[in-house]
Backbone as CSV, one residue per row, in Angstrom:
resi,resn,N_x,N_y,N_z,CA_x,CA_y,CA_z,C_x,C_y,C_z
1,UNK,127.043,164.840,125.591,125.622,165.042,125.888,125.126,166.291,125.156
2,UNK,124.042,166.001,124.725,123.779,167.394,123.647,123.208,168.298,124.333
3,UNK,122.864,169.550,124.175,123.111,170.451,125.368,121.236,170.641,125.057
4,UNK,121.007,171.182,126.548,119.610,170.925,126.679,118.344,172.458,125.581
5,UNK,118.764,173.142,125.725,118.630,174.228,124.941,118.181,173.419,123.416
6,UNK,118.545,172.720,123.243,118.503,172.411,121.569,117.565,171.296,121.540
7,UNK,116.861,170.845,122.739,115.477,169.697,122.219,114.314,170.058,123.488
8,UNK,113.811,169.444,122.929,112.057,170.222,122.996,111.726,168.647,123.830
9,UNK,110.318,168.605,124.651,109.446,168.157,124.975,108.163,167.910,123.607
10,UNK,107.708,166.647,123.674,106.369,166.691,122.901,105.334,167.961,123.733
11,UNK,105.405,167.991,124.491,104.353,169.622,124.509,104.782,171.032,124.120
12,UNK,105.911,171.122,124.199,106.466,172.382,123.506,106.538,172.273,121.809
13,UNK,106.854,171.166,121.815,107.270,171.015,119.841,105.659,170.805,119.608
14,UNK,104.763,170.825,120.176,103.348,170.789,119.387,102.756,172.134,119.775
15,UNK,103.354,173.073,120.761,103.294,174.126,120.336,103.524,174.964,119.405
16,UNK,104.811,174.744,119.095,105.823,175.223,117.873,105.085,174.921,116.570
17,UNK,104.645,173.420,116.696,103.944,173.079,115.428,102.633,173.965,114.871
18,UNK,102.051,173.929,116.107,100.640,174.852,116.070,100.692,176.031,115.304
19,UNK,101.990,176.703,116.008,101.811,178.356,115.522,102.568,177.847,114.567
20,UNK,103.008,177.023,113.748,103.671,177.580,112.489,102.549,176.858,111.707
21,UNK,101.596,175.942,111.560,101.042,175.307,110.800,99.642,175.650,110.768
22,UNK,99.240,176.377,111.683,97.875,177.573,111.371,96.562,176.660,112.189
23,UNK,97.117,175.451,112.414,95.587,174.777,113.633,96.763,173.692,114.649
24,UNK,95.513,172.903,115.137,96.080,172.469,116.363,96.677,171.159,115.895
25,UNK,97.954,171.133,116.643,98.976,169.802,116.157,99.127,169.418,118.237
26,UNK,98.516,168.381,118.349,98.534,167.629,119.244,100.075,166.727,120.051
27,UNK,100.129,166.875,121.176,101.806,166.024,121.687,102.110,165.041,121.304
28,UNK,100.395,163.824,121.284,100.485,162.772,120.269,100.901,162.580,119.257
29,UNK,100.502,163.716,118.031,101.273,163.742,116.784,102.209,163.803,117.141
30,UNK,102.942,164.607,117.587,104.455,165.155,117.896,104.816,163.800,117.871
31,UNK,104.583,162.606,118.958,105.307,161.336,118.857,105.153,160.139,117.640
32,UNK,103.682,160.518,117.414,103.900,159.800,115.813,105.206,160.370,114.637
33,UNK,105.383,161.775,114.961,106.283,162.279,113.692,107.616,161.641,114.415
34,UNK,108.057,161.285,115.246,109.288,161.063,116.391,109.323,159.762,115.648
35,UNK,108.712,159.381,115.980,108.504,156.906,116.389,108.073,156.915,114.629
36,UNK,108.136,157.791,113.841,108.175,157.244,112.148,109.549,157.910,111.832
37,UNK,109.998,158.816,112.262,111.600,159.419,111.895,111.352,160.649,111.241
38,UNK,110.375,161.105,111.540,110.281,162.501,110.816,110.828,163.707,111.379
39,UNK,110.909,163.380,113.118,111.652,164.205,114.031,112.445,163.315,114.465
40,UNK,113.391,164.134,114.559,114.956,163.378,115.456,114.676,163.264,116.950
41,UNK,114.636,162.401,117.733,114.431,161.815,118.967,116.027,161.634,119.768
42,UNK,115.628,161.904,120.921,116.381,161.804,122.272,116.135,161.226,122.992
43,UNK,115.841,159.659,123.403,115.235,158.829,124.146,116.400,158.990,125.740
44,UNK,115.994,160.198,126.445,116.410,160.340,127.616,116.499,159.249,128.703
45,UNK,115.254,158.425,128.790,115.058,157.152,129.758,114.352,156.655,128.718
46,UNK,113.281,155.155,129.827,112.644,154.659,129.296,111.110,154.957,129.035
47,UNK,111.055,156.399,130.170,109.483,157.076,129.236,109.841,158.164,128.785
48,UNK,111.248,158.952,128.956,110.727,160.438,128.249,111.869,160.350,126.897
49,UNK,111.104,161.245,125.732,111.916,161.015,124.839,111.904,162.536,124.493
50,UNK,112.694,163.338,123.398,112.934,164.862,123.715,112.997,164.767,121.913
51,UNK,112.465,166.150,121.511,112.911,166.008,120.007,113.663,167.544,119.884
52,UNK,114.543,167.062,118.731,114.987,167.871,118.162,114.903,169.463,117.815
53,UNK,114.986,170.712,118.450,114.302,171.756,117.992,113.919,172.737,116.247
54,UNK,115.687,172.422,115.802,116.006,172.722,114.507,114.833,171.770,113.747
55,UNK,114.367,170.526,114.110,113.897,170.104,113.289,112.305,170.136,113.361
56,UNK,112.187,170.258,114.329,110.596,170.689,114.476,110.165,171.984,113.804
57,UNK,110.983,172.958,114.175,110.941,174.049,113.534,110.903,174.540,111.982
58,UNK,111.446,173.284,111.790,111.568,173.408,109.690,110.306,172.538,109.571
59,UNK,109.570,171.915,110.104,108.285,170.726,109.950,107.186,171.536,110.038
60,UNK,106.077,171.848,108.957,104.959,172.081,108.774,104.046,170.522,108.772
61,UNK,102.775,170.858,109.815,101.844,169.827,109.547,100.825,170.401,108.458
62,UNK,100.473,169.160,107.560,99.447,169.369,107.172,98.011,169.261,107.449
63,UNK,96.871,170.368,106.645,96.059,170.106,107.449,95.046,168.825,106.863
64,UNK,94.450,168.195,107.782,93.387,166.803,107.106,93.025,167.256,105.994
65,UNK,92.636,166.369,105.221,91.180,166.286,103.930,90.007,166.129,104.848
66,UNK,88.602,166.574,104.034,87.547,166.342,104.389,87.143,164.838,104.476
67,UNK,87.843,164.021,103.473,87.562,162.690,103.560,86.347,162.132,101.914
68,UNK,86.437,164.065,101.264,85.491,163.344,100.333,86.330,162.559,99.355
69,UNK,87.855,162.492,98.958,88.050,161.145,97.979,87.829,160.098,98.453
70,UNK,87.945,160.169,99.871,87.866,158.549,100.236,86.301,158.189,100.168
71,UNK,85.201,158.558,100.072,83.926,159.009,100.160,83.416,158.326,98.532
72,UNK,84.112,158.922,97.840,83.758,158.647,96.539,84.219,157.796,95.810
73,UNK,85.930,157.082,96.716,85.927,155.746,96.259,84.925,154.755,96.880
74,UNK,84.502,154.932,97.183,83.970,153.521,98.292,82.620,153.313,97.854
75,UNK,81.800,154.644,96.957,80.716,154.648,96.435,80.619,153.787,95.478
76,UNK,79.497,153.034,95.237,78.954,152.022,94.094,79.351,152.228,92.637
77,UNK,79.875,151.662,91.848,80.023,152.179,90.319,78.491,152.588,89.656
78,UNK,78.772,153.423,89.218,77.664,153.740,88.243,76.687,154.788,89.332
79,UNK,76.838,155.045,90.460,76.078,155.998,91.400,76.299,157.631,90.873
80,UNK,75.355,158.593,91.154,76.002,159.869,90.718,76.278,160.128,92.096
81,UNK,77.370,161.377,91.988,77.579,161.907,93.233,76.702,162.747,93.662
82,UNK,76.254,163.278,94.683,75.132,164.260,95.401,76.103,165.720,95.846
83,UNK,75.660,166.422,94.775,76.390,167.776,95.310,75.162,169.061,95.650
Protein backbone atom coordinates (compact mmCIF):
# COMPACT_ATOMS: atom_id res chain seq x y z
CA UNK A 1 0.00 0.00 0.00
CA UNK A 2 1.67 3.22 -0.90
CA UNK A 3 2.07 5.24 2.01
CA UNK A 4 -0.37 8.08 2.45
CA UNK A 5 2.04 11.08 2.69
CA UNK A 6 2.89 10.69 -1.02
CA UNK A 7 -0.77 11.39 -2.77
CA UNK A 8 -2.83 14.28 -2.70
CA UNK A 9 -6.66 14.81 -2.94
CA UNK A 10 -8.01 16.74 -6.16
CA UNK A 11 -8.36 19.78 -3.73
CA UNK A 12 -4.98 19.89 -2.46
CA UNK A 13 -3.18 19.07 -5.93
CA UNK A 14 -5.23 22.13 -7.37
CA UNK A 15 -3.86 23.96 -4.76
CA UNK A 16 -0.36 23.02 -5.47
CA UNK A 17 -1.22 23.67 -9.07
CA UNK A 18 -2.41 27.22 -8.38
CA UNK A 19 0.62 28.43 -6.56
CA UNK A 20 2.99 27.02 -8.93
CA UNK A 21 1.19 28.06 -12.19
CA UNK A 22 0.41 31.80 -11.24
CA UNK A 23 -3.83 31.59 -11.59
CA UNK A 24 -6.52 29.39 -10.60
CA UNK A 25 -6.34 25.57 -11.55
CA UNK A 26 -9.68 24.12 -10.44
CA UNK A 27 -10.23 20.18 -8.61
CA UNK A 28 -12.04 19.56 -11.88
CA UNK A 29 -8.98 20.10 -13.90
CA UNK A 30 -7.03 18.21 -11.44
CA UNK A 31 -9.36 15.14 -12.62
CA UNK A 32 -9.25 15.87 -16.23
CA UNK A 33 -5.22 15.79 -15.93
CA UNK A 34 -5.85 12.24 -13.74
CA UNK A 35 -8.71 10.43 -16.27
CA UNK A 36 -6.20 11.60 -19.52
CA UNK A 37 -2.87 10.20 -17.65
CA UNK A 38 -1.17 13.24 -17.10
CA UNK A 39 -1.30 12.60 -13.27
CA UNK A 40 -0.78 9.25 -11.79
CA UNK A 41 -4.05 8.16 -10.03
CA UNK A 42 -4.92 6.05 -6.94
CA UNK A 43 -8.40 4.90 -7.41
CA UNK A 44 -8.91 4.26 -3.53
CA UNK A 45 -12.79 3.11 -3.96
CA UNK A 46 -15.32 3.64 -6.32
CA UNK A 47 -15.63 7.57 -5.78
CA UNK A 48 -12.39 8.72 -4.37
CA UNK A 49 -9.38 8.69 -6.45
CA UNK A 50 -5.90 10.33 -4.93
CA UNK A 51 -3.06 11.64 -7.22
CA UNK A 52 0.27 11.40 -7.13
CA UNK A 53 2.27 14.24 -5.25
CA UNK A 54 5.83 14.05 -7.04
CA UNK A 55 3.84 14.40 -9.99
CA UNK A 56 1.65 17.15 -9.53
CA UNK A 57 4.36 19.01 -8.31
CA UNK A 58 6.60 18.79 -11.55
CA UNK A 59 3.04 19.78 -13.66
CA UNK A 60 2.67 23.41 -14.64
CA UNK A 61 -0.84 24.43 -16.06
CA UNK A 62 -1.04 26.46 -18.78
CA UNK A 63 -2.66 29.53 -18.98
CA UNK A 64 -5.89 29.78 -21.76
CA UNK A 65 -5.55 31.77 -25.10
CA UNK A 66 -7.81 34.60 -25.60
CA UNK A 67 -9.45 32.59 -28.30
CA UNK A 68 -8.33 35.17 -30.99
CA UNK A 69 -6.80 32.25 -33.46
CA UNK A 70 -9.75 30.50 -33.18
CA UNK A 71 -11.63 33.90 -33.94
CA UNK A 72 -9.81 34.44 -37.05
CA UNK A 73 -10.13 31.07 -38.37
CA UNK A 74 -13.72 30.97 -38.49
CA UNK A 75 -13.78 34.53 -40.12
CA UNK A 76 -14.93 34.79 -43.88
CA UNK A 77 -12.02 34.67 -46.51
CA UNK A 78 -11.20 37.81 -47.86
CA UNK A 79 -12.62 39.85 -44.48
CA UNK A 80 -9.99 42.29 -42.87
CA UNK A 81 -9.40 41.80 -39.35
CA UNK A 82 -10.66 44.76 -36.91
CA UNK A 83 -7.85 45.83 -34.70
Amino acid sequence: MPRKEEWLTSKQAAEILTASSGHTVLPDYVRVLGNSGKLTTWRVDDRTKLYLKSDVEKYTVGKRGTGEVRREARKPKGEKAIA
